[in-house]
C-alpha positions in Angstrom: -9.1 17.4 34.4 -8.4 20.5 36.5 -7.1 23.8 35.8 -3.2 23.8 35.1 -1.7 25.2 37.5 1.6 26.4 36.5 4.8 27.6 38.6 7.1 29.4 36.5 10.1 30.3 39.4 12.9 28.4 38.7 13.9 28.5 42.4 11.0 27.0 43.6 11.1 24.3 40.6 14.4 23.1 41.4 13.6 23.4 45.2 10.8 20.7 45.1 12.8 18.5 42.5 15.9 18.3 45.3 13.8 18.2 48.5 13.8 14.9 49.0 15.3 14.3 52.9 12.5 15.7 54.4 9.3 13.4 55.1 5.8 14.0 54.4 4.7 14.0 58.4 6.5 13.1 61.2 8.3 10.4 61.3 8.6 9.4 58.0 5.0 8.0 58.4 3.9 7.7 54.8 6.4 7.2 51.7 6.4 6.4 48.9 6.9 2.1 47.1 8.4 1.5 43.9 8.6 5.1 43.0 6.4 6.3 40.0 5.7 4.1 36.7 4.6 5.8 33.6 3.2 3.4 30.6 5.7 5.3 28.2 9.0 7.3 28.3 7.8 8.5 25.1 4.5 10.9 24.5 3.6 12.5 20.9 1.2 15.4 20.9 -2.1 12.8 21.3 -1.0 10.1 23.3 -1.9 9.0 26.8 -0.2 8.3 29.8 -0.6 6.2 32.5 0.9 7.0 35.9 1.1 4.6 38.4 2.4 4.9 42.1 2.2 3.5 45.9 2.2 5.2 49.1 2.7 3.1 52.2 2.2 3.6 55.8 5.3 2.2 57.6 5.2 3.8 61.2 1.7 1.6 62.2 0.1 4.7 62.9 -3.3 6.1 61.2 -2.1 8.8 59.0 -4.0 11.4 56.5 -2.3 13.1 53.4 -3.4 17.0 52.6 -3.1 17.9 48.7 -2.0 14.9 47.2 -0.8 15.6 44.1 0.6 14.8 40.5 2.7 17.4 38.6 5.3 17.3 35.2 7.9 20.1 35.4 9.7 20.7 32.2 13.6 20.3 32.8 14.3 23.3 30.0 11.9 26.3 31.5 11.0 25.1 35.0 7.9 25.3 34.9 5.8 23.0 36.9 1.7 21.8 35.8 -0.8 20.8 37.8 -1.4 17.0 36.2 -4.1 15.8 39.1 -5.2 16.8 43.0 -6.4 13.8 44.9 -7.1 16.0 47.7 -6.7 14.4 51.2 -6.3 10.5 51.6 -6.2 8.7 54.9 -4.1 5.7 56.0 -4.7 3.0 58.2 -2.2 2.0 60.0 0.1 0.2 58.0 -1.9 0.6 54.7 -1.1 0.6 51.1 -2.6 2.8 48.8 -2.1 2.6 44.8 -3.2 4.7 42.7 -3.3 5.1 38.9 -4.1 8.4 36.6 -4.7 8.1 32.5 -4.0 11.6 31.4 -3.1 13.7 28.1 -0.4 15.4 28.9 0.7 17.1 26.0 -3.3 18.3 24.6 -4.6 19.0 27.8 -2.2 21.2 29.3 -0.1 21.9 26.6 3.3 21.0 26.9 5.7 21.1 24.0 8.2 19.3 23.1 11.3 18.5 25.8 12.1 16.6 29.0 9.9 16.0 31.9 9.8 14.9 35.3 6.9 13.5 36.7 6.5 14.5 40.4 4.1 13.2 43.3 4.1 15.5 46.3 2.0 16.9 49.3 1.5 19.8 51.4 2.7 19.7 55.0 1.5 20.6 58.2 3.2 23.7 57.9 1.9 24.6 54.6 5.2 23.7 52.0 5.1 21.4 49.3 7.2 18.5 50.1 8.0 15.7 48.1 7.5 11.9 49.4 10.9 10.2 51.2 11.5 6.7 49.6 11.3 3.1 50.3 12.7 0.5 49.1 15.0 2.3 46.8 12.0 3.7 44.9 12.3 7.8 43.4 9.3 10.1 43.7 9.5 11.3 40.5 10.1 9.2 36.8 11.8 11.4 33.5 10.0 11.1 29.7 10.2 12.8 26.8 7.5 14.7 24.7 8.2 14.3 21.1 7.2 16.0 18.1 4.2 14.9 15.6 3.9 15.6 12.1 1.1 15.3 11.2 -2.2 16.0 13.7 -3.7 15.4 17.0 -5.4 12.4 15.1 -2.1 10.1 15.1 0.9 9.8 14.0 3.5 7.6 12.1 5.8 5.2 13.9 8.6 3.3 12.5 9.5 0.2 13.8 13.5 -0.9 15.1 13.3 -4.6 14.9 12.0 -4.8 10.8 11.8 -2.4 8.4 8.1 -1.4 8.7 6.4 1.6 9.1 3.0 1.6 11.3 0.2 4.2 11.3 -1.0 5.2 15.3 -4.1 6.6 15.8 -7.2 6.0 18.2 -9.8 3.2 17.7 -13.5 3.2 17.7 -13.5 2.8 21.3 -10.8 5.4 22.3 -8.0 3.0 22.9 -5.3 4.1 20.3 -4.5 0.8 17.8 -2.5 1.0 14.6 -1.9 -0.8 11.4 0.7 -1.2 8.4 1.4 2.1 5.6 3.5 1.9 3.0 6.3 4.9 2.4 4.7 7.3 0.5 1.6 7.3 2.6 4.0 7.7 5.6 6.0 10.8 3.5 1.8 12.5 2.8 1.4 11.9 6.7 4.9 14.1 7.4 6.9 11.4 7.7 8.0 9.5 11.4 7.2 11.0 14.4 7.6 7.9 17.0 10.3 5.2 16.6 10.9 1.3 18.2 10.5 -2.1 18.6 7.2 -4.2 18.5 7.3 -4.2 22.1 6.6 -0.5 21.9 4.0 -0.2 19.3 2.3 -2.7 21.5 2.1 -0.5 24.2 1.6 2.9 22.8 -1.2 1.2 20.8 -2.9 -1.4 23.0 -5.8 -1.9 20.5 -3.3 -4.2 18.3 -2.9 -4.5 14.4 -5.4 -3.3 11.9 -8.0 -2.0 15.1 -7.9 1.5 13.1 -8.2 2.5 9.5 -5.2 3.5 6.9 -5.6 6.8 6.8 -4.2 6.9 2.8 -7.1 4.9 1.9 -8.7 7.1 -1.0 -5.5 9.6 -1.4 -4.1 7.9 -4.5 -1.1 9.7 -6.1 1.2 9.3 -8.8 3.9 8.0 -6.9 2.3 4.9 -5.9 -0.6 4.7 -8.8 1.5 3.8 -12.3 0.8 3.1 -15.8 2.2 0.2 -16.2 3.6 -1.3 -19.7 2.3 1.9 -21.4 -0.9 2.2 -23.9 -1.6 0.3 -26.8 -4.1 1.3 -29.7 -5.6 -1.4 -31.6 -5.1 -1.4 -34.5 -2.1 0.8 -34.2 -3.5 3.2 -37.0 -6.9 3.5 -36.7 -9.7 4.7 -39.1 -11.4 8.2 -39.0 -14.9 6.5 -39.6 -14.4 3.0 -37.4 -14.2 2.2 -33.8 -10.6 1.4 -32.6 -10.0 0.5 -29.0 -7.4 2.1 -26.2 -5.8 -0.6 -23.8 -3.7 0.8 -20.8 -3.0 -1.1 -17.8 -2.3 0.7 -14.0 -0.2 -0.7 -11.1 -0.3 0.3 -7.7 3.6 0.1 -6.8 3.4 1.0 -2.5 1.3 -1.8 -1.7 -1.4 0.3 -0.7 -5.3 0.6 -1.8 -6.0 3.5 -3.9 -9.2 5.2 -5.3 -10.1 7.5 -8.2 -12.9 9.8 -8.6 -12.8 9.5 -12.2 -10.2 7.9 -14.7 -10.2 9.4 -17.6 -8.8 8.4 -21.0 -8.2 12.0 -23.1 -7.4 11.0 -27.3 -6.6 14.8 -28.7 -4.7 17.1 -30.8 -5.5 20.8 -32.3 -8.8 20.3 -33.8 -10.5 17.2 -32.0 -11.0 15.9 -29.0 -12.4 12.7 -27.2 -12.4 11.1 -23.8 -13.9 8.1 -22.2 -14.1 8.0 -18.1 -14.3 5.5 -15.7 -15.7 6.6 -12.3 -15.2 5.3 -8.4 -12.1 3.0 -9.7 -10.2 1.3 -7.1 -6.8 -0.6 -7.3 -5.8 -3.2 -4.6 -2.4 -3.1 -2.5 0.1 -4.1 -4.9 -2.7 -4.9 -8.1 -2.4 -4.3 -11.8 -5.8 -3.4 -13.6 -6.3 -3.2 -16.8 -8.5 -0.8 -18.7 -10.0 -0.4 -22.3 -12.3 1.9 -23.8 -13.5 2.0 -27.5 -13.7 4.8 -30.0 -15.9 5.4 -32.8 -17.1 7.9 -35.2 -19.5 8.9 -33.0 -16.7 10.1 -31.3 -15.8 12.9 -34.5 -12.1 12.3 -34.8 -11.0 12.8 -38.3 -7.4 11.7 -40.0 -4.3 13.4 -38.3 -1.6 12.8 -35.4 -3.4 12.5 -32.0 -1.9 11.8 -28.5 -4.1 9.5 -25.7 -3.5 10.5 -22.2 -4.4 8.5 -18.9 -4.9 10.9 -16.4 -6.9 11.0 -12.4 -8.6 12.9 -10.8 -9.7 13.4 -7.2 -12.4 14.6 -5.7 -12.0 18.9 -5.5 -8.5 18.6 -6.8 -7.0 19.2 -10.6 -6.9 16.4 -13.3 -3.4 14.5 -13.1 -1.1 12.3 -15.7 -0.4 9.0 -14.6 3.5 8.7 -14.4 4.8 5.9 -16.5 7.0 2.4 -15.0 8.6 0.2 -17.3 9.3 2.7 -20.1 5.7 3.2 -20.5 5.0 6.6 -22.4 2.3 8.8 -21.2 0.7 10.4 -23.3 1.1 7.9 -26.6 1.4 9.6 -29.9 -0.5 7.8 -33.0 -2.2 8.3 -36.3 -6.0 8.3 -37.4 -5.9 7.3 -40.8 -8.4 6.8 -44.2 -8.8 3.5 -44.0 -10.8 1.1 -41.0 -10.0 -1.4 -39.4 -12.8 -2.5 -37.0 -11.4 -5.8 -35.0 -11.6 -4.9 -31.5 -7.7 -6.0 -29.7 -4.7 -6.0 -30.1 -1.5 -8.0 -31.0 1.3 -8.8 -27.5 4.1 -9.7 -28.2 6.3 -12.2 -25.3 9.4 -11.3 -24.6 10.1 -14.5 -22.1 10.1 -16.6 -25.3 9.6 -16.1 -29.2 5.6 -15.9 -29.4 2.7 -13.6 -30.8 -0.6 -13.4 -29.2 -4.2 -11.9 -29.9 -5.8 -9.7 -26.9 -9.0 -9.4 -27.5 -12.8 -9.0 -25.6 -14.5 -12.1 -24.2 -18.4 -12.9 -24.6 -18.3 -11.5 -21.0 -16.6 -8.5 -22.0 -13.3 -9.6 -19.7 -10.0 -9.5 -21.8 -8.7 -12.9 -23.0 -5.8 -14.4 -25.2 -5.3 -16.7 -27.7 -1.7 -17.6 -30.3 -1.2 -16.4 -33.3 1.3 -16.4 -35.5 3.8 -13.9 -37.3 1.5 -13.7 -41.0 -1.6 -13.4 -38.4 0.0 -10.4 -36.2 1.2 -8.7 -39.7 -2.4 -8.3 -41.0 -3.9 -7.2 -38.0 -1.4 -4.1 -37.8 1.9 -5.4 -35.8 2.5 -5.6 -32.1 0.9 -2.9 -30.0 2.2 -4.3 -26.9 5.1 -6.4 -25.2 5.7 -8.4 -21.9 6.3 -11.8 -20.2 4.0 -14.1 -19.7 3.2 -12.5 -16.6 1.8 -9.7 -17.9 -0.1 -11.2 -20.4 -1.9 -12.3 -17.6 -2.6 -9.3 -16.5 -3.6 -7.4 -19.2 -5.9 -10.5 -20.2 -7.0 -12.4 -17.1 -9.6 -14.4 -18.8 -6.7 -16.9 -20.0 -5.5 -18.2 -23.0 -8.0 -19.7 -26.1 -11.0 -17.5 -24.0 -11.2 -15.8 -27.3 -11.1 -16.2 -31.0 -8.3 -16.0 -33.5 -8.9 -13.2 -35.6 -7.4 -14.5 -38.1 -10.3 -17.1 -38.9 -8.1 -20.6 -37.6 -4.8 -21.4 -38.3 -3.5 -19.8 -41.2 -1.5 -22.2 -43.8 2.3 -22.2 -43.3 4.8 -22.2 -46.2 5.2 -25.7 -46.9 3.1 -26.4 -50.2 2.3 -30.4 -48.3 1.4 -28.3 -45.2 3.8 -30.3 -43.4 6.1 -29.0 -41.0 7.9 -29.2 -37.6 6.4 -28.5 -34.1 7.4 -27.7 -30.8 5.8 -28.6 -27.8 5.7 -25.5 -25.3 4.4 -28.2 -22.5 6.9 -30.4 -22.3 10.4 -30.8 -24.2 8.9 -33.0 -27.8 8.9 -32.4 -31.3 6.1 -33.5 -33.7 6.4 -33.9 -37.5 2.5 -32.6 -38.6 1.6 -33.8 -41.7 -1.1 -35.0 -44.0 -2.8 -38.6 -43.6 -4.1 -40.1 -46.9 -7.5 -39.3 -45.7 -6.1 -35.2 -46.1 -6.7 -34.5 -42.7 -3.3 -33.3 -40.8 -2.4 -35.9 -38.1 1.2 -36.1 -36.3 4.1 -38.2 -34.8 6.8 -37.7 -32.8 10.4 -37.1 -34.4 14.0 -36.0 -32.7 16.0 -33.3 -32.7 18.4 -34.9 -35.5 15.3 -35.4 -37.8 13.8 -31.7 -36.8 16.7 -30.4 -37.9 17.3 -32.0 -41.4 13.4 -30.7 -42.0 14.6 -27.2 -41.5 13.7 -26.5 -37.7 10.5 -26.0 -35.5 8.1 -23.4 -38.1 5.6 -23.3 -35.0 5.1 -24.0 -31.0 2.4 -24.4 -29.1 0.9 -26.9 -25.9 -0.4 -30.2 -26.9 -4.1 -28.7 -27.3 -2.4 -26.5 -29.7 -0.8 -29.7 -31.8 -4.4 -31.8 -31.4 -5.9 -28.7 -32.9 -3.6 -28.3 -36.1 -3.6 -31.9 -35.9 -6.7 -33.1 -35.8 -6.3 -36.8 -36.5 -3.9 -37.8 -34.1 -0.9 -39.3 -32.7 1.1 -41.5 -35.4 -1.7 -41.3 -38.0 1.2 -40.3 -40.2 4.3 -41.6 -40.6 7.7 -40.0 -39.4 9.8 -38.3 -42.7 13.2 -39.4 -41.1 
């Protein structure tokens, strides 16, 4: 690139814009065709240009060009740069000549932001710069912008007109500048948009297409797109100063955009004591909710009192953060270490898309799993600790349902004294009468909802592994009561 040369006298600025009567030799013997084509009206502080132009010889006489050149001129100070010299071409007679120049404007020369011209001029016989007469209708010279960015020479944020989408630009492993999709709050840590339009635009400002460069948020997590979701649940809910109790706490990322932690760190305190228990390198997926747990023991030297668990990040060379909460989640979570233990490691979920208890527990794999229980069951192992539909069941306990034990050692007895009562199936829209067959195993038959009804309502629900389970010998291996 050469030297900028710059012109600062407004006279002469505005004398080479308007000089356009007089022809570059004689005659009129080379002009210029289809005037001057940039790649973009639009240029941010890194992006590149391409200029594109023609000159013609129409006279049929061999011609030569001194100091063929390409300048911008800045419409607000008049100043006119240097962009490229071709020195001296010759024509043949008749000859076309097209050229093309990929430049930097706006790093290389440093222009700010405002309106340009783009000019393409010569020096006369006499000496003076003179601008190229047209053909054709074409204009020696083509108008763009220089806008601002926000954020650094290494791209910038564009927001598209045609969908609600915001797009990071930046340059590829082979120069070319591609881009790919950020969410808001990565766009907001970048300094927000710089370059708006259509797909059409992005397109050609970024030539490398979708997803040729990185996401430049990868790694930055933040609170504002990094949650705790459904807040933290202690099993049991009042632990024991001299047994192990566990800490469940599931995160959301909520801006559809990966995220990782140096550490997370789970922080159980109050005036006297303190524990933590930290999990390093963790990364959350666009749009993924993790769950976490992490056991406490005596080991740990918490004694009886009020504590309070926080879920906090870090990052690497920054200060330890809270999570913020979603879903009236509380962060931190206030409970008591009490005299007496406990010891079974989960905790009790409670649905609130329909009226049913469940057990939360470890797998054999050490994955979280789920199995029913019911309301007697839940009471004895300390109450619910945590609520949510059956979607998030499934996320705090992806293993599935029946992946782990009841604690509750099997089905506890309901109130009848003949241990017969009324079921619903959650699998279909039946109702079984469960009874016992004259064997004394419990077997079951199907009844209606006139005949549910007169034997007091469903006392329990459940899928029809669920009734083959309580039921062990069968369909109609007892008869119906109605």
């Amino acid at each position: 690139m050469s030297n900028p040369i710059k012109i600062i006298t407004r006279t002469l600025f505005i004398a080479v814009l308007l000089f356009s009567t007089t022809n570059a030799y004689a005659n009129g013997v080379v002009r210029i065709s289809d005037g001057v084509d940039l790649s973009s009206t639009e240029l941010g502080i890194n992006d590149e240009i391409e200029i594109k132009f023609t000159l013609r010889e129409t006279e049929g006489t061999a011609a030569s060009v001194q100091n063929l050149r390409i300048w911008v001129g800045n419409l607000r100070t008049n100043e006119l740069t240097l962009i490229k010299d071709y020195g001296t071409v010759s024509f043949s007679a008749g000859e076309s000549k097209s050229f093309t120049h990929r430049a930097q404007p706006v790093l290389s020369v440093g222009l700010t932001e405002g309106i340009y011209l783009m000019l393409v001029d010569s020096t006369g016989d006499d000496g003076r710069r003179i601008n190229f007469d047209q053909i054709e209708g074409a204009r020696n010279r083509s108008r763009f912008n220089v806008i601002p960015s926000t954020f650094s020479a290494d791209g910038y944020v564009f927001s598209r007109t045609d969908r609600s989408e915001l797009r990071w630009v930046s340059r590829s492993s082979d120069g070319t500048f591609g881009h790919t999709w950020i969410g808001e709050q990565c766009a907001q840590l970048l300094g927000g948009v710089s370059v708006s339009g259509s797909w059409a635009i992005l397109q050609q400002r970024a030539p490398a297409g979708d997803q040729s460069v990185t996401n430049p948020c990868l790694g930055q997590a933040n609170t504002n797109s990094v949650k705790l979701d459904f807040g933290v649940a202690i099993s049991p809910a009042t632990p024991k100063d001299n047994e192990s109790f566990n800490v469940f706490f599931q995160l959301r990322e909520t801006e559809n955009t990966p995220q990782t932690f140096s550490t997370i760190k789970v922080i159980i305190l109050n005036a006297g004591n303190e524990a933590s228990s930290t999990f390093n390198n963790a990364s959350i997926g666009a749009g993924e909710g993790r769950g976490y747990g992490a056991t406490f023991n005596s080991d740990h030297g918490l004694q009886a009192g009020t504590y309070q668990v926080i879920v906090r990040y870090q990052l690497a060379n920054e200060s330890p953060m809270n999570f913020e909460a979603i879903n009236d989640a509380a962060n931190p979570k206030i409970f008591e270490i009490e005299n007496s233990a406990f010891g079974t490691e989960g905790y009790v979920f409670s649905r609130t898309d329909t009226a049913e208890l469940r057990w939360i527990g470890r797998t054999s794999s050490g994955e979280f799993g789920h199995i029913w229980i019911d309301q007697q069951c839940a009471d004895t192992l300390g109450g619910v600790s945590s609520s949510g539909d059956w979607r998030q069941l499934l996320s705090l306990a992806p293993a599935g349902d029946k992946a782990v034990s009841n604690p509750c050692n099997g089905v506890p007895p309901v109130s009848n004294a003949n241990e017969s009562y009324v079921f619903g199936r959650t699998d279909k829209s039946e109702l079984r009468w469960i009874g016992p067959t004259p064997s004394g195993e419990l077997g079951h038959t199907w009844i209606d909802q006139q005949c549910a009804d007169s034997l007091g309502g469903v006392s329990r629900n459940g899928d029809w592994s669920d009734l083959k389970e309580l039921a062990p010998a069968g369909d109609k291996s007892v008869d119906s009561p109605c």
